[in-house]
N, C-alpha and C positions, 0 to 999 in steps of 0.2 A: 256788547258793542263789537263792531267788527275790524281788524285790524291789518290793515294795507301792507302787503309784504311784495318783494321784487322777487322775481326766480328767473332763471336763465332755462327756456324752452326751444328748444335748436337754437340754440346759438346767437336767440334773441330774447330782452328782457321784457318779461312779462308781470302784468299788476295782478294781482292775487289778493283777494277780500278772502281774510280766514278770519271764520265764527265757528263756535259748537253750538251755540244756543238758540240761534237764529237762521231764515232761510235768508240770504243777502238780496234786499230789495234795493229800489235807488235810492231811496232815502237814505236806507240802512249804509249805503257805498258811499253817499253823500258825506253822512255823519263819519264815517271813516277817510275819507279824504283830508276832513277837516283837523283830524285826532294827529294826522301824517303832517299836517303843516307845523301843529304843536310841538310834535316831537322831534319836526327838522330844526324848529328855533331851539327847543331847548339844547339838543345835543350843541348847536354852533356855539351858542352859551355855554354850555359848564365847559368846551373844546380851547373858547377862547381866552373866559379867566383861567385853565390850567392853564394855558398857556403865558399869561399876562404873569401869574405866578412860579413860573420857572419848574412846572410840575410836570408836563407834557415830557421833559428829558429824561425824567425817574423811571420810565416805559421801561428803557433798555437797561436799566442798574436793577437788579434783583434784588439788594438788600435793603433800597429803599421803597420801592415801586409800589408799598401797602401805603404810601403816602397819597399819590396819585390818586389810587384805585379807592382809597377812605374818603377822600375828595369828590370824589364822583360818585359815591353813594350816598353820601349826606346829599348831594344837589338830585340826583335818580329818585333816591326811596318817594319823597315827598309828591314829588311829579307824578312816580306811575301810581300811589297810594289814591292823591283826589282825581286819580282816572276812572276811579272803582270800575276796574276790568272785573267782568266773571271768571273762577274760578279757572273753566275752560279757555278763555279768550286772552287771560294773562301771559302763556309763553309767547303767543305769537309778537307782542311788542318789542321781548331783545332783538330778532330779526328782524323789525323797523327801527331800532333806535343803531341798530351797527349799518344798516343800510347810509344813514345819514350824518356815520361817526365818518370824520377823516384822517385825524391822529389816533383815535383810539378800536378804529375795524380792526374787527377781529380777522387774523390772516383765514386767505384760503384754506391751507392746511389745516384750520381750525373750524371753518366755516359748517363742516359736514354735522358737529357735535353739536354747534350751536341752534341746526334744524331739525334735528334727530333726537336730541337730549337736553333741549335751550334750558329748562331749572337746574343743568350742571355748568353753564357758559360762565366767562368770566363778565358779562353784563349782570348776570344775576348772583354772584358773588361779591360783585361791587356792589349792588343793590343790599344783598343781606351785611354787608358793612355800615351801612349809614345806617344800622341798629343799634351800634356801639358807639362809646365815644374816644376820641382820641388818644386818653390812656391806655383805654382798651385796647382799643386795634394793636395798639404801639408794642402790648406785649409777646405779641406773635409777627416774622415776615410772612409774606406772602406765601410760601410754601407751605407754612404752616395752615394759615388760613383756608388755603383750599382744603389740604386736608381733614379740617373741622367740617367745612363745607362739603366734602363729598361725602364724608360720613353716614350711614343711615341712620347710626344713632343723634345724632345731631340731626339730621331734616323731618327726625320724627319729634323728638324730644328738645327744646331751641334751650330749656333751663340747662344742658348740659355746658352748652357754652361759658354762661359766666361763672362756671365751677372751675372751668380750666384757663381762663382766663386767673381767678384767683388761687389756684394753686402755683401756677407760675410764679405771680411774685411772691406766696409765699414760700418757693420751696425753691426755687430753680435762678439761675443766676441765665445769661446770655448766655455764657459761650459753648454750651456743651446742648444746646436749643436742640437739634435736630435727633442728636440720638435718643436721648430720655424724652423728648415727644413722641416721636415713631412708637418705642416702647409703652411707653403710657397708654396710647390713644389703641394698641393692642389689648393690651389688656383689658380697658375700659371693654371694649370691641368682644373680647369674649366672653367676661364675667356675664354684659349685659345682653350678650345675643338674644337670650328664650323669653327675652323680660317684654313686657308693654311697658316702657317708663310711665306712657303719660297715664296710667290710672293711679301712680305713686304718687301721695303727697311732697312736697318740697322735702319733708326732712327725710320719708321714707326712701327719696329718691338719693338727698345726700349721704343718707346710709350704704345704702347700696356704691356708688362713687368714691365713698373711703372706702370698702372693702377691696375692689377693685385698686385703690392706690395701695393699700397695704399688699395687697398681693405683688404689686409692681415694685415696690420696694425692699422687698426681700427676694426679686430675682435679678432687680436691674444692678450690674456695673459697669462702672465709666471706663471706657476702652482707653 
């Protein structure tokens, strides 16, 4: 399915049908028109209950703002899931769904990442949040979470997430968050460079993951 995106071409905005799979006939631009009106309702939708919920201000607060953003992937994932994009066709929808965002567009200064690298954009780290649930999110901010998210070991391997999710509450308190993450998510980071997780079974894998924390735990201390 083909998916309607804006671009700015001299200095004027232009409609853009992007497919990989398909040659865009009018049908095809048809059926994409229509996908462009869905995705205008829904962003005004999930725009307006944030904001009906006093979530739209969390934007500018850093340490709450994974509230927002778990918000809008719970209301995202569902939406772009029974769109069944192909494989190829899937990035071009966060550049129609920020086109039509008003509180939540991504700035210009952001904008270039989101064309060039849209599976790293903050539409689709909202999107990979409404996989977890509320506890979850809650046990990382936002800076964290991207960090999981830009991960390779995490966009290759998704089981890594709720291992670090549960190390956290069992090991790690709030306030010392950022240091001993960084560290951690190092280590993890090297033990598993050479590895394919995903041919690991679950425990093979958790094996691996305590090695890595034991290694982290005999070199981490708290500044």
């Amino acid at each position: 399915m083909a998916v309607l995106i804006r671009e700015q071409v001299n200095g004027k905005e232009k409609k853009i049908y992007k497919t990989n799979l398909e040659k865009v006939t009018t049908s095809i631009a048809k059926k994409a028109d229509e996908l462009d009106d869905k995705i205008k309702k829904k962003i005004e939708q999930i725009e307006k209950e944030a904001e009906s919920n006093g979530l739209i201000e969390l934007k500018s607060k850093k340490g709450n703002v994974v509230k927002l953003y778990h918000f809008v992937g719970n209301e995202l994932k569902p939406f772009v899931d029974n769109l069944k994009l192909s494989k190829g066709d899937k990035p071009y929808i966060w550049q129609a769904i920020n086109y039509h965002s008003k509180f939540l567009k991504i700035s210009e200064s952001a904008s270039g990442r989101l064309k060039r690298d849209p599976v790293t954009s903050t539409w689709t780290y909202c999107y990979n949040l409404g996989e977890y649930d509320t506890a979850q999110v809650q046990e990382y901010d936002w800076t964290q979470w991207v960090e999981i998210f830009d991960s390779s070991i995490t966009t290759k391997d998704k089981r890594v997430v709720p291992w670090l999710i549960k190390k956290k509450k069992e090991s790690f308190s709030d306030g010392s968050l950022q240091n001993w993450f960084r560290a951690l998510m190092r280590e993890i980071r090297n033990h598993l460079k050479d590895y394919d997780t995903t041919v690991l079974s679950d425990k093979e894998l958790e094996e691996e993951l305590k090695i890595a924390f034991e290694k982290f735990s005999q070199t981490y201390t708290e500044n």
